[in-house]
Structures are given as C-alpha cells and as structure tokens.
C-alpha positions in Angstrom: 229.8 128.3 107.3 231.3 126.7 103.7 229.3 129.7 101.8 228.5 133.4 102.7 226.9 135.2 99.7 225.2 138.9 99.1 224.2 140.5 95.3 222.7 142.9 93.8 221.8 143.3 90.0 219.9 146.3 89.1 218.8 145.2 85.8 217.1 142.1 87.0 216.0 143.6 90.1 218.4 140.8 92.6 218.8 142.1 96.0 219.6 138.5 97.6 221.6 137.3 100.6 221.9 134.3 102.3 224.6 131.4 103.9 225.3 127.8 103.5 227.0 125.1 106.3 229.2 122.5 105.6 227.5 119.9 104.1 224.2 121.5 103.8 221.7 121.4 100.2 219.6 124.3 99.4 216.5 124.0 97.3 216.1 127.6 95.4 212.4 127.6 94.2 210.6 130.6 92.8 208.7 131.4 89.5 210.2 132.2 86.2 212.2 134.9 86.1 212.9 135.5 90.5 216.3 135.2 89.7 217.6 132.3 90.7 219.7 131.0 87.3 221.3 134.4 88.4 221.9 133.8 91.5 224.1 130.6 90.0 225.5 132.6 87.4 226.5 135.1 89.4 228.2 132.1 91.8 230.0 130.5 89.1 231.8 133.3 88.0 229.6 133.9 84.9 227.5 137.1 85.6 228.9 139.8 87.2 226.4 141.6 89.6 226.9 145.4 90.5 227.6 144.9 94.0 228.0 142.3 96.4 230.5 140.1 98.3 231.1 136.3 98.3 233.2 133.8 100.4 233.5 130.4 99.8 235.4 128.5 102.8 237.0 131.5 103.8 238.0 132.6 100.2 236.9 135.8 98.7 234.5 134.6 95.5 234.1 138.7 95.0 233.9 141.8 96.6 232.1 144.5 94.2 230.3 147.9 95.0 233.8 149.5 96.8 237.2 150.5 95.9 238.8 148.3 92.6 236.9 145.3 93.8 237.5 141.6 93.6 236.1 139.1 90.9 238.3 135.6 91.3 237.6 133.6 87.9 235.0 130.9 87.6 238.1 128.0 87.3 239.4 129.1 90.7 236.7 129.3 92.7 235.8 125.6 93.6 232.5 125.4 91.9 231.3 123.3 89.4 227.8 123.6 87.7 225.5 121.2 86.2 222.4 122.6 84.1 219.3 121.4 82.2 221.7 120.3 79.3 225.1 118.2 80.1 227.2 120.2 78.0 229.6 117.2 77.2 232.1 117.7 74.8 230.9 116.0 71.8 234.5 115.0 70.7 235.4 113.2 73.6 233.8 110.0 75.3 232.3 109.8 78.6 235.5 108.9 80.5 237.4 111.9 78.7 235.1 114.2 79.3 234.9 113.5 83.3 238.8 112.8 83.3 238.6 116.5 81.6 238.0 118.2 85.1 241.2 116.1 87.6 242.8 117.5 84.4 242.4 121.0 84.7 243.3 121.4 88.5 246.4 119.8 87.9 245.9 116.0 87.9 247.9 113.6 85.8 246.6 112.0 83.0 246.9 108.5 84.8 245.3 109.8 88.3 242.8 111.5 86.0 241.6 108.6 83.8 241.6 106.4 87.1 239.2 109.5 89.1 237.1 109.2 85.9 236.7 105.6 86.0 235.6 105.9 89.5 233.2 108.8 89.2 231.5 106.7 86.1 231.1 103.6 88.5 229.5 105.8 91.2 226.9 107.1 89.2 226.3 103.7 87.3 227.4 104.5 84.0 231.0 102.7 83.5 230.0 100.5 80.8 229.4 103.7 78.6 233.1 105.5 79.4 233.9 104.7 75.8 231.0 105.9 74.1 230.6 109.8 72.8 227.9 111.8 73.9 225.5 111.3 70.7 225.7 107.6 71.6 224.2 108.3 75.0 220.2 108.8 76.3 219.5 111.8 77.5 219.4 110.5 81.2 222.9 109.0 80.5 224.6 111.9 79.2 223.0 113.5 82.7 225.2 111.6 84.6 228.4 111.4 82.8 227.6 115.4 83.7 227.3 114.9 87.2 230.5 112.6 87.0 232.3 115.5 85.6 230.9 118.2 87.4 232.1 116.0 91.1 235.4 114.3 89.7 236.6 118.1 89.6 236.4 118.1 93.2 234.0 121.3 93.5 233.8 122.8 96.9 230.2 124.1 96.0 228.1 122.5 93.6 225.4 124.4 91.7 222.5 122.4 90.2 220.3 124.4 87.7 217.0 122.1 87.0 219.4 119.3 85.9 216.2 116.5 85.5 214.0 119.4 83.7 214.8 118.0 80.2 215.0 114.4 81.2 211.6 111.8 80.4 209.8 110.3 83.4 211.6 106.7 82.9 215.5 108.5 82.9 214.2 111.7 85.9 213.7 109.2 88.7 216.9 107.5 88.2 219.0 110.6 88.2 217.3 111.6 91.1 218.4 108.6 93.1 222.2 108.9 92.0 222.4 112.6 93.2 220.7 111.7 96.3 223.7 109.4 97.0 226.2 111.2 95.5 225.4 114.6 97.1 225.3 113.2 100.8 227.5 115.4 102.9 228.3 117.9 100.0 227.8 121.6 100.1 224.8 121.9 96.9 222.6 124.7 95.3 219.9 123.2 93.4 217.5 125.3 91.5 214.1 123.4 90.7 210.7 123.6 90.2 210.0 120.1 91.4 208.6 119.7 95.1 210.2 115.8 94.9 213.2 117.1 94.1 213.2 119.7 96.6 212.2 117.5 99.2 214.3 114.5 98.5 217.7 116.2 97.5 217.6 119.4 99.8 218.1 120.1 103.6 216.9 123.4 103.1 214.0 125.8 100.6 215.0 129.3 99.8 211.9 130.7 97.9 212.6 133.5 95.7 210.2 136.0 94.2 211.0 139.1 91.9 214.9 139.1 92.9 214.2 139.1 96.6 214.2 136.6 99.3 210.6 136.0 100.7 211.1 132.8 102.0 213.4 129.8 103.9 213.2 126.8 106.8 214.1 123.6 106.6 212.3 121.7 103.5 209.3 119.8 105.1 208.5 122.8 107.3 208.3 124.8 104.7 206.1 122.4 102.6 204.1 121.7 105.4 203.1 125.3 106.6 204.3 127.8 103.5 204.2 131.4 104.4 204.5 132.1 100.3 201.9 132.0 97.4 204.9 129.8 95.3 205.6 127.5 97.7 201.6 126.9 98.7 201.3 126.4 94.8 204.4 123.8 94.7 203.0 122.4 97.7 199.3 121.6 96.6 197.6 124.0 99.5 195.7 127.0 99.8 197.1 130.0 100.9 195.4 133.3 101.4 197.7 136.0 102.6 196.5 139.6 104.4 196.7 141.0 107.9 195.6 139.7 111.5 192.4 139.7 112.0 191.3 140.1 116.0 189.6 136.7 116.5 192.3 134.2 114.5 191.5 135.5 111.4 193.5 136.7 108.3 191.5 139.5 106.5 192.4 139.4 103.0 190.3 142.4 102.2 187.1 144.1 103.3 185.5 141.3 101.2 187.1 138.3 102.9 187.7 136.6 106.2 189.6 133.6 106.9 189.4 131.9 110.6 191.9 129.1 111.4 193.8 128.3 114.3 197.1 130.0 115.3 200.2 128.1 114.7 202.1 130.9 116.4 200.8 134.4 118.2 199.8 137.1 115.4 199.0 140.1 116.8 196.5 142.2 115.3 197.1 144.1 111.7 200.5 142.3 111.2 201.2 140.5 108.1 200.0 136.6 108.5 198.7 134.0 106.0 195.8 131.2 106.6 196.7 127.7 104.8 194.8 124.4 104.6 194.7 121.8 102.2 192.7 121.4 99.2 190.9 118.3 100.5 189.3 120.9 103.6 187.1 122.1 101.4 183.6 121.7 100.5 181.4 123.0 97.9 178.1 124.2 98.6 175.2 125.6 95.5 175.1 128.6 98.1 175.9 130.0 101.6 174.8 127.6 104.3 172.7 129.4 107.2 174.3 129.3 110.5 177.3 127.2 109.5 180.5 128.0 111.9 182.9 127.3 108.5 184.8 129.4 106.0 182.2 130.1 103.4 184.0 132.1 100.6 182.0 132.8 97.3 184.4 131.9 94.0 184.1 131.0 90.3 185.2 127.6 89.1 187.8 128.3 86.4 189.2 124.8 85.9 188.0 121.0 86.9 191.3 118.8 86.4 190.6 115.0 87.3 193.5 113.6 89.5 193.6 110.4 90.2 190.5 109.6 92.3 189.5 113.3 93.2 188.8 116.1 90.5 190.7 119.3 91.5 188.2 122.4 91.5 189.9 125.6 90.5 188.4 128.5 91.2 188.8 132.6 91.7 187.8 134.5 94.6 187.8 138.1 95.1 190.4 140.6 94.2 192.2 137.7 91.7 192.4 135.0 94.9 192.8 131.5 93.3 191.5 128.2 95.7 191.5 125.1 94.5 189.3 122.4 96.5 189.8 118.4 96.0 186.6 116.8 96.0 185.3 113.3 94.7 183.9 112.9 91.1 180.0 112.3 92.7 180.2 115.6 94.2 181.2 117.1 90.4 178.0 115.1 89.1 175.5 116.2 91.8 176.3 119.8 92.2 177.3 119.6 88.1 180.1 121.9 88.3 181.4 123.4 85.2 184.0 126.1 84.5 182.0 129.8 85.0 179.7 129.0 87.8 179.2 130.5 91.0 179.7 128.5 94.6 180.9 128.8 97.8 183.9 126.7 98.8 183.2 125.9 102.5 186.5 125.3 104.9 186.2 124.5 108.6 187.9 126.6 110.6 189.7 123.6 112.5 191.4 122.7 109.1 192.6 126.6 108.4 196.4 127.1 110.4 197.1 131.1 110.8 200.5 132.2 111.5 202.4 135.3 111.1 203.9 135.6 107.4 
C-alpha cells in the first residue's frame, strides 16, 4: 500500500477515508462541492483538516485530532499537483520551469536542465523548452505542467481536472500523454469526464457531500453504478429505494421497479434498479396487460444526440429518467416538454442489486 489516507473537515462536511497500491490510479468523481479539490488540498499539504492521519510509503503525511500532532510540509511530502491551470512561471521558459522541480530536491543545475530536457521530449513538447509560457497554447502550457509536475519525481501525483480548461482539439492529446506517462505511477485524478475516468484510472471513488458513497474498479462501476452521480456520468438510469419481495426496488409507495438480481437483495435493504436509456419505450398511456415497467413521468427536456433524441423526464417524488428513442417516435407520439407519458422498461433490461 504506497498511500493510506483518513480526514475530516468540519466546515466542509469531509469525513473521507480510503487507500492506494503501488502503481494504482484513482478516478475521484462526485458533484460540485463533494469535496474532492479538498481532498487534494488536504494531500498536498495545503488545507489543513481537523483530524486525520496520512502515510505515504510508510511516511507520516500527518497525524491530527491527538496529542501536538504532525503536519510534514507540502515540499517534503513527495507529491506534486497539477490543476485546471499550469501555473508556470511566467518569467521562465518551459525548460526552466520543469528544470525548476530536480532543482528544488537537490539536483544540479546540469542533471536538472538534462531531466528537463527529457521530461519535455516525453510529453512531446521539446521544441518549445525555449519559449515562455504566454508563447504557448493552452494545451502546451498543460504539458510543460505535467513535465514539471513528474521531473520532480513525486511519489503521489494529484491531478485536479487538468483537461477542464483545455478546447476539444488540445483535451484529447493531453489525454493521451498522461495515459503514457502515468503507467505504473501512483495518481489521484479528480474529473468530471467519464473518458477520462475510464481511460486514465484503475479505480472510481465517487464522492457525495464529503462522504464516500462509492468505489470498484472503473468499468464495473460504469457498468452497474450503485450511485445517482455515477448513473448520471455514465448515461443510465438509476432509481434507488429498498428491496422489494419479487426483484423489485420500491422507490416509494408510488413506484415499483422489477429487474433481475445481479446479486441476492434481501427484502427492505437498500438496493438500486439500473438500465440504460435505450430500454425504454414511450407509450401516450399505460398499456393493458403489459409485463413491463410502466412508470408515469413529465418530459422536461428533448436533446437530439446524434441519431437518437434523449427524452428527459420527472417521475414521482423529483425522480429524473431519461429514455433514448429515435426522432420518428418524437414525431408520432409529438412529444414536447410538459407532457404526460409513461416510459415503458422491460423488466429483462432492469439489473437489481443491493446498493
């Protein structure tokens, strides 16, 4: 285990533990505010929570909440951190600025200029080391930042949404160099981009109002998410309530859902029924004596998407659905934002499972 970590901030309601191996990348997804730019400010030495205790390969990060406590300084605790903006210094060029961090742990200004070089050439940016960073694109100054951020030699490396500010054209390519560049390190990387997620990160942590309500291995948790985030980031449904008797999930008295179990739920325990938008069919009114799902909702939203039209809509007690269906249906049934339907779901193409 490279990383052991346990906080608690009262004012932003963080109650938040969890590990990381050797090697291993952690996606930290969650909606604004669930705390998890604190959870990398509170690993880089920057916030100080009021209790809590970190180790990084065996060294104590901090140890808070007993006695005088411990708080080891952000420069001495082998992580580096790379955010939305690169933060370059503006009077130096790209190769100073990376030769800034060999620097600082005690490197030579020869072996620091030559690590520089060679952190420029791995993220495919040496023919800029001369240039300052107001002569760079947005998308090069990224990397120069991610050339910095690893020529220091981090143990842990913390990424806060670093493609978040970047266009579509500079994102993709950034993507790619951290994919290569991160193999086999130890990585934190806070996004709200499922790509991202899924291309750069071993493992999701899903965090919601300073508390852990989620984590599994990226494509399980993509696959069969067990929280209303991570359905959302995902592109499913998911309606969460308790057990039902017969493989159902009883989100209130209003509404049953009937799926098939993924794993045993046993009756009045917490469990959540997912399928996919595409599952779903939209009917003027109930059908008599169909076996599906039908669950009455007003359409809030029709977004076109590519060859489908995505059909928001709200259920009861504030439950959003969304169904996928082709732009004929939309003219036949001549849906609209306000109106009242049932979306229809078979129960073959619901999966229950215990949340």
């Amino acid at each position: 285990m490279v990383l052991s970590f346990r906080a608690e901030l009262a004012r932003r309601g963080l109650e938040v533990a969890f590990d990381l191996a050797d090697g291993e990348r952690v996606a930290l997804l969650g909606p604004n505010g669930a705390g998890k730019s604190s959870v990398l400010e509170i690993l880089a030495g920057i916030l100080r929570p009021d209790r809590g205790r970190a180790e990084l390969d065996g060294r104590v990060m901090f140890d808070l909440g007993s006695g005088p406590g411990r708080w080891r300084p952000p420069w001495d605790r082998g992580v580096a951190m790379l955010a939305q903006d690169p933060l370059l210094f503006p009077h130096l060029d790209a190769l100073d600025n990376v030769a800034f961090g060999p620097r600082s742990i005690g490197r030579g200004r020869a072996a620091a200029t030559a690590t520089a070089h060679r952190w420029l050439t791995e993220v495919g940016i040496e023919a800029y080391a001369d240039r300052r960073p107001a002569q760079l694109s947005g998308g090069q100054a990224q990397r120069v930042a991610v050339a910095r951020a690893l020529a220091a030699e981090p143990r842990l490396l913390l990424l806060d949404e670093p493609m978040a500010a970047l266009d579509v054209t500079a994102a993709p390519l950034l993507r790619r160099v951290l994919r290569r560049v991160l193999a086999d390190r130890s990585a934190i990387i806070v996004t709200h981009d499922l790509l991202d997620a899924s291309l750069l990160a071993h493992r999701v942590i899903v965090l919601d109002g300073g508390q852990l309500v989620e984590e599994g291995p990226t494509a399980e948790v993509f696959r069969h998410p067990r929280s209303p985030f991570a359905a959302r980031l995902s592109g499913l449904n998911l309606v969460a309530g308790a057990a039902g008797e017969r493989h159902q999930v009883r989100y209130s008295d209003h509404l049953l859902i009937e799926g098939r179990p993924r794993l045993v739920t046993e009756p009045d325990e917490p469990a959540v029924a997912v399928f996919s938008p595409t599952a779903v069919a939209i009917y003027p009114e109930r059908r008599a004596g169909s076996p599906r799902n039908a669950v009455p909702v007003t359409i809030t939203e029709i977004e076109p998407r590519d060859d489908l039209v995505r059909v928001r809509a709200e259920a009861v007690d504030g439950l959003t659905l969304t169904a996928d269906v082709t732009v004929a249906v939309v003219a036949e049934l001549d849906l609209h934002p306000g109106q009242s339907v049932i979306f229809s779901i078979k129960a073959t193409a619901v999966t229950i499972y215990p949340a």
